[in-house]
Every structure is written in structure tokens, then in C-alpha cells.
N, C-alpha and C positions, 0 to 999 in steps of 0.2 A: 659675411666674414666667417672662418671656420673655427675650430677649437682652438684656445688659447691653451700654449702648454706651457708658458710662466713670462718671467722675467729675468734676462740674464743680461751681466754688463760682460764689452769686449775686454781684450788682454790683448798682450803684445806678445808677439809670436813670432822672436826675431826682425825682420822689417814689416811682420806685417801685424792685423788684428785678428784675432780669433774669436770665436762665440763658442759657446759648448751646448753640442744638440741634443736632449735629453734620448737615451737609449729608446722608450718606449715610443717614440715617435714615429718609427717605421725605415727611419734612414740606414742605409746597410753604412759598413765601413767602406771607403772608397769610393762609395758612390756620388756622379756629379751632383753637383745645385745649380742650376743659375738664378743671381743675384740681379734684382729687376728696380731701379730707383725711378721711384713714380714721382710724379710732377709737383709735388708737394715734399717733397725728400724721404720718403719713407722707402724700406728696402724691403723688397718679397723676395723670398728665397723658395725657387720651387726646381722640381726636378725637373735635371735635362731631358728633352724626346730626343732621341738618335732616327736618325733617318732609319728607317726599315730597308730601304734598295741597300744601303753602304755595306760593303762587304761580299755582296753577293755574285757568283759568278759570274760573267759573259755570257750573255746568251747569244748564239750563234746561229742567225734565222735561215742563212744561206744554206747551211746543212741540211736544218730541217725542212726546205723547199725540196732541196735535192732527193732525202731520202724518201720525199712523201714523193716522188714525180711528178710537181705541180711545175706546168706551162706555164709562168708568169707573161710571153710574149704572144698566147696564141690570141687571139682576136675574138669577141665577145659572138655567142652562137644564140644568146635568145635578145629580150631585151633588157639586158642588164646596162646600166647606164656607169660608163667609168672614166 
């Protein structure tokens, strides 16, 4: 278990509940949580991972065959097994 930073009760926050996360905790503004309710009903709130690919251009492998002049059709010359 890691460091406890208190104890806080929810509030109503329009239709929903809110918690209040103590500033020194590390959490920036806006940043996600995901909310994890373990088999005994307890709730861990831990930051979201984002995919690292998302977001990232196209990579275009046909170009880069092209401009390197790789023969992907010529026929194996030693013994490479393919």
C-alpha cells in the first residue's frame, strides 16, 4: 500500500460526487484518473497511460522502399530462407 494523504468524504457536484485531491499530491489540473473498483468494493484512483502510438503520424513504408531502391520481388541469391 502506498502513502496515505488523508481522509476525505464525497459532495455532490450537480448529478454527480466529487472528492477533493489534496494539491500536494502530484495531480496536475485536468488531468485524467481512472477509477478501478476492486472486488471487495473499494475504489483506486490511478492515472490514465495514453497509448504512446496515438496520435502519431502514418508511417509510409512503400516510400521508404522506394527511395532506398529495395527489390522486394527479386529472388533470394544466397541462402537466406524466406
Amino acid at each position: 500500500m502506498g502513502k496515505i494523504l488523508g481522509t476525505y468524504k464525497a459532495k455532490m457536484s450537480g448529478n454527480s460526487l466529487s472528492i477533493a485531491i489534496p494539491k500536494d499530491s502530484g495531480i496536475k489540473e485536468n488531468q485524467e484518473l481512472m477509477v478501478i473498483q476492486e472486488k471487495n468494493g473499494d475504489l483506486l484512483y490511478s492515472t490514465s497511460h495514453k497509448n504512446p502510438w496515438n496520435g502519431m503520424k502514418p508511417y509510409d513504408f512503400k516510400k521508404d522502399v522506394e527511395d532506398f531502391e529495395f527489390d522486394l520481388d527479386s529472388k533470394a541469391k544466397g541462402r537466406e530462407k524466406m
